[in-house]
C-alpha positions as CSV (number, residue, x, y, z in Angstrom):
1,X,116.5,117.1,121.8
2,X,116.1,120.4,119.6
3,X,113.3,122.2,119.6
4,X,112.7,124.5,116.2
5,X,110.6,127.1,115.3
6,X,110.6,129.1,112.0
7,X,114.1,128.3,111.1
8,X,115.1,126.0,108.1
9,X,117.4,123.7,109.4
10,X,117.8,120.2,111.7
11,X,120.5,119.4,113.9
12,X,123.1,116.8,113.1
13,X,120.8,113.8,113.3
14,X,124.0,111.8,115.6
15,X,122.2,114.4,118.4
16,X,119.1,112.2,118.4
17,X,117.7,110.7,121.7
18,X,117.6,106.8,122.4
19,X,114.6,106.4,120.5
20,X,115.7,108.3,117.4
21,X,113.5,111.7,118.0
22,X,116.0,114.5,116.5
23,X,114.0,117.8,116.8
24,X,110.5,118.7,118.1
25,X,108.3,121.8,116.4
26,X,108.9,123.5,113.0
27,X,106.2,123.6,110.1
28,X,105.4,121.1,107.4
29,X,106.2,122.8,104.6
30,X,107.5,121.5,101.5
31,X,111.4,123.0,102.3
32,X,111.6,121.4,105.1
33,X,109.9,118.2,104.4
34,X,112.2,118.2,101.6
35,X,115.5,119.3,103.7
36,X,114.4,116.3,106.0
37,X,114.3,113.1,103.9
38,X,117.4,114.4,102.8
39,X,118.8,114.7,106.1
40,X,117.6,110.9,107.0
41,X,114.6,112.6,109.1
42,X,110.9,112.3,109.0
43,X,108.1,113.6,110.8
44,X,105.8,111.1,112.5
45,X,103.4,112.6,115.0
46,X,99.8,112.6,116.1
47,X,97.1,115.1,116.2
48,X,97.6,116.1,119.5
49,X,101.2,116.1,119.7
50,X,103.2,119.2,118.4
51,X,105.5,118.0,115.1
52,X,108.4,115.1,115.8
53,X,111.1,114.8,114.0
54,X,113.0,111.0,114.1
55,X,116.1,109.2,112.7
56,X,115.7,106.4,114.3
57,X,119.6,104.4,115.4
58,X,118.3,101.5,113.3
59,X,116.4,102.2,109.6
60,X,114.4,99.5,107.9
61,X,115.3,99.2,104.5
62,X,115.1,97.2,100.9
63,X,118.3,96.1,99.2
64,X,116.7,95.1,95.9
65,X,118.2,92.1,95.9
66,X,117.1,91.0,98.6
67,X,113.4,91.0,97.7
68,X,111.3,88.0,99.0
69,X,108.1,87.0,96.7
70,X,106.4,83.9,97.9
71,X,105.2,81.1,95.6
72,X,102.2,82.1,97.0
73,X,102.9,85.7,96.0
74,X,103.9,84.5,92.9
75,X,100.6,82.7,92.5
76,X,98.8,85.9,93.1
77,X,101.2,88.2,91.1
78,X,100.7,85.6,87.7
79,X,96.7,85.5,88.4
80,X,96.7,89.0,87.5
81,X,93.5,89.6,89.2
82,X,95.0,93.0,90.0
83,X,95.6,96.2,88.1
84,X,98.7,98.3,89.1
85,X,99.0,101.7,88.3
86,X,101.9,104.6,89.7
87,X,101.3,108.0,90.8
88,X,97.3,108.3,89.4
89,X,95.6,108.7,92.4
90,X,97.8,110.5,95.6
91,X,95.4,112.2,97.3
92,X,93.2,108.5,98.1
93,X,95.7,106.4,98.3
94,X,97.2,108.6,101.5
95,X,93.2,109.5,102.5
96,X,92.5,105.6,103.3
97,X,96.4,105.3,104.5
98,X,94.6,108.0,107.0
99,X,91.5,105.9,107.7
100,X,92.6,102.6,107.5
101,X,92.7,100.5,111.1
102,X,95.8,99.3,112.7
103,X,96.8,96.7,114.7
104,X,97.4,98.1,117.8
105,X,97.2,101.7,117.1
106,X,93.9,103.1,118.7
107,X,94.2,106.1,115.6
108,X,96.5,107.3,112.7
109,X,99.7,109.6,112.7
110,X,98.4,110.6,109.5
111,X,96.6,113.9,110.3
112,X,95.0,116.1,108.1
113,X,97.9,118.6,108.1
114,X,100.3,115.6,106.9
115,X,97.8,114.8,104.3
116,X,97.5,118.5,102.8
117,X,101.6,118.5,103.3
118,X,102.3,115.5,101.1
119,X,99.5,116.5,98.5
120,X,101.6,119.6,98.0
121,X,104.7,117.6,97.5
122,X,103.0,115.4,94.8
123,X,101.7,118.2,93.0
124,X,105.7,119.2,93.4
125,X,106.5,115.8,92.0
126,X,108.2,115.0,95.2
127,X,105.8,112.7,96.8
128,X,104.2,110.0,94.5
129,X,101.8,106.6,94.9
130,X,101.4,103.4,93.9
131,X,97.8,102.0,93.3
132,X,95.8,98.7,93.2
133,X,92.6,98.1,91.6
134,X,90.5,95.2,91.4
135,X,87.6,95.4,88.9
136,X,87.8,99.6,89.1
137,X,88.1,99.9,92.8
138,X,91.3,101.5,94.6
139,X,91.9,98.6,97.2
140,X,95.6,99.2,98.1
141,X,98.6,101.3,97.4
142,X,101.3,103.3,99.2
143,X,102.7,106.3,99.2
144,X,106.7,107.9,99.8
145,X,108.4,110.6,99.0
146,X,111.1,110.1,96.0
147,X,114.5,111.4,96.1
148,X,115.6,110.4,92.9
149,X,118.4,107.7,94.2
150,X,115.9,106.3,97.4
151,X,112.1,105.8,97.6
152,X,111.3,107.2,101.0
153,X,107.9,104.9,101.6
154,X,105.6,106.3,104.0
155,X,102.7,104.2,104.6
156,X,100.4,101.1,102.8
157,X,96.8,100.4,102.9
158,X,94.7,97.5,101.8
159,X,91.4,96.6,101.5
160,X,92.0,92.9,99.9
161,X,94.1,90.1,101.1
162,X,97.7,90.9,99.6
163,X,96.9,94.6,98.0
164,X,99.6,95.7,99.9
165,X,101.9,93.3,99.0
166,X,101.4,93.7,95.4
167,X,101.7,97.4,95.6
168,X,105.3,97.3,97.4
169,X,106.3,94.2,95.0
170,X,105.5,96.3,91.9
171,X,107.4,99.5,93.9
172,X,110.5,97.3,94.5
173,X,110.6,96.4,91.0
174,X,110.3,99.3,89.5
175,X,112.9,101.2,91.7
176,X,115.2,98.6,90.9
177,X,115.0,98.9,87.5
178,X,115.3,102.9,87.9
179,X,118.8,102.0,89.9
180,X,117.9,103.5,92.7
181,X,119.9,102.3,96.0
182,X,117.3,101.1,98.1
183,X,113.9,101.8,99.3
184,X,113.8,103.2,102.8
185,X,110.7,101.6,104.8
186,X,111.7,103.5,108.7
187,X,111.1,101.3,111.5
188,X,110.6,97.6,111.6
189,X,107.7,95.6,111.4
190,X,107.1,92.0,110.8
191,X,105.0,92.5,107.5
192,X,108.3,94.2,105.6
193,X,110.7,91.5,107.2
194,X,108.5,89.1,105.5
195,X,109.4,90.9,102.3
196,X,113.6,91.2,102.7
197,X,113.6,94.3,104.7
198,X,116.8,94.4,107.1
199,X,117.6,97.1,109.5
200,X,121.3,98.3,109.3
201,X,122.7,101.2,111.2
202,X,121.8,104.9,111.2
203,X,124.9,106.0,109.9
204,X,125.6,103.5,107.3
205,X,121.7,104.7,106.3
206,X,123.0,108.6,106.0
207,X,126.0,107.1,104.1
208,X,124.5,105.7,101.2
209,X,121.6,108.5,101.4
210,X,124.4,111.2,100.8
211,X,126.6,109.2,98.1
């Protein structure tokens, strides 16, 4: 494990530990945020833990393809009862990523330092959001940051049954369309595997991050 300080730069992320963390301490700024995602790294930390850095040996990931929408999904898509919008409203889609309770997470990694960090990169153009409205109300979106070939997504929020959903359906779509490679969701869960996520192998991640 590496520990950095003011220095821009991350070690080979093949030096990780078990559990993916490649290097502890550094700043959030939008250089190395940016020198990160395109490294295969991310920072995901909480407030009373000095900055990690992971790429972890397995990534969760979106081959376009691969997409899974429900009939009941489908039902819920063609009902329109949702608006969709893309990149209108950063700054509270990632405030009620921040608030928004988790199963089994007694908090958020989403401190106020990230928060102020991935405003900047959205003002940059960098980071951007996808939002869901119902009758004028923000009740779901997400948030990544963009490299322009992969759609790094950082985190989701709903306030409605399926906001979520719609949000990463719309995402999926969109980015496919753009012919970007994949959409890079991290570390597993059983809500993206629902979707078509897979995990495939750290390296075969930093492959097709770097073609």
């Amino acid at each position: 494990m590496h520990f950095i300080s003011k220095e821009l730069y991350f070690p080979p992320v093949e030096s990780a530990t078990v559990d993916g963390i490649v290097a502890i301490g550094g700043d959030l700024s939008p250089e190395r945020l940016l020198l990160a995602y395109r490294s295969g790294i991310f920072p995901w930390f909480e407030d009373d833990e000095p900055i990690m850095w992971w790429s972890p040996p397995e990534r969760m990931v979106l081959f376009f393809e691969d997409l899974k929408i429900s009939k009941s999904m489908r039902n819920v898509l063609n009902q329109k009862k949702f608006t969709i919008t893309f990149n209108v409203a950063f700054r509270e889609v990632i405030t009620n990523c921040k608030k928004i309770a988790r199963k089994d997470q007694p908090g958020t990694w989403i401190t106020d330092d990230m928060v102020e960090a991935y405003c900047n990169l959205n003002r940059m153009g960098i980071a951007k959001s996808v939002e869901v409205w119902q009758e004028g109300k923000l009740v779901g979106g997400l948030y990544g940051v963009d490299l322009g070939n992969i759609f790094c997504g950082e985190s989701m929020f709903s306030h409605v049954s399926n906001a979520s959903k719609v949000a990463f359906i719309y995402l999926a779509q969109y980015l496919e369309q753009k012919q970007y490679r994949l959409l890079d969701c991290q570390v597993y869960n059983d809500h993206l595997a629902t979707l078509g996520c897979v995990e495939i192998e750290r390296e075969d991640f930093i492959t097709i991050l770097q073609a």
